[in-house]
C-alpha positions in Angstrom: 99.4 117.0 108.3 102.9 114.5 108.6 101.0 111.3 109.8 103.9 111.3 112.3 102.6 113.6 114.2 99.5 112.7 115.3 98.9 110.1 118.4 96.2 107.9 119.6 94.1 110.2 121.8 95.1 113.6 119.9 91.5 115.6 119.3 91.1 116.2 116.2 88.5 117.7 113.3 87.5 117.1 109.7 85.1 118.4 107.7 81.7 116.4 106.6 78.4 117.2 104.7 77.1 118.1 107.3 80.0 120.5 108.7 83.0 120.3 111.0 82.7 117.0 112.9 85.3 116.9 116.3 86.7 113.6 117.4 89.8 111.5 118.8 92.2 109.4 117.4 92.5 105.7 118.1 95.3 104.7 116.4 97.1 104.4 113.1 96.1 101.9 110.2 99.3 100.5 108.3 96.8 97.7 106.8 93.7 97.1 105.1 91.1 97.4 107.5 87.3 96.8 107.6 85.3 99.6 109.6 81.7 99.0 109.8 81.7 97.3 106.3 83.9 100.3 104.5 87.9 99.0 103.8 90.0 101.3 104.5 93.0 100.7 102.2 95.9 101.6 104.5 99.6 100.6 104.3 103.0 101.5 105.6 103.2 103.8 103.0 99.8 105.3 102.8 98.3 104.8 106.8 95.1 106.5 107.7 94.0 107.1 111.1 91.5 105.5 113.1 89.1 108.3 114.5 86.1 108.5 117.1 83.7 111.1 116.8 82.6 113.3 120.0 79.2 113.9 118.9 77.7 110.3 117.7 80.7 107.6 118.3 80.9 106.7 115.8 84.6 105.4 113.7 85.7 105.9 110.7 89.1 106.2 108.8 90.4 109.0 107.4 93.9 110.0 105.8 96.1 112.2 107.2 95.7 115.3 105.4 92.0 115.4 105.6 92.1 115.5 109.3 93.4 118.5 111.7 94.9 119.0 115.3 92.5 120.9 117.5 
């Protein structure tokens, strides 16, 4: 998915050991940020997405093409 595309509050899925996990999106990393100890390594060039899952939430980072649109 174009990163442009997605919005803070947009719901989202991606997909987890444990199966399909459902969330929202908080807003878009264009710098290194720390997320419960993990880095994420995001840039201008290379953003990830902040996301908040529906079931525990919990946040985490994920790039754009590993996440989808509901």
């Amino acid at each position: 998915m174009a990163d442009g595309t997605l919005q803070p509050g947009d719901e989202v899925s991606w997909n987890t050991p444990q199966g399909e996990t459902k969330g929202r999106v908080k807003k878009k990393l264009t710098s290194p940020t720390k997320i419960k100890g993990h880095r994420a390594a995001a840039t201008t060039d290379d953003p990830q997405f902040l996301v908040e899952s529906d079931a525990s939430g919990n946040e985490a980072a994920h790039k754009p093409e590993s996440i989808r649109r509901r």
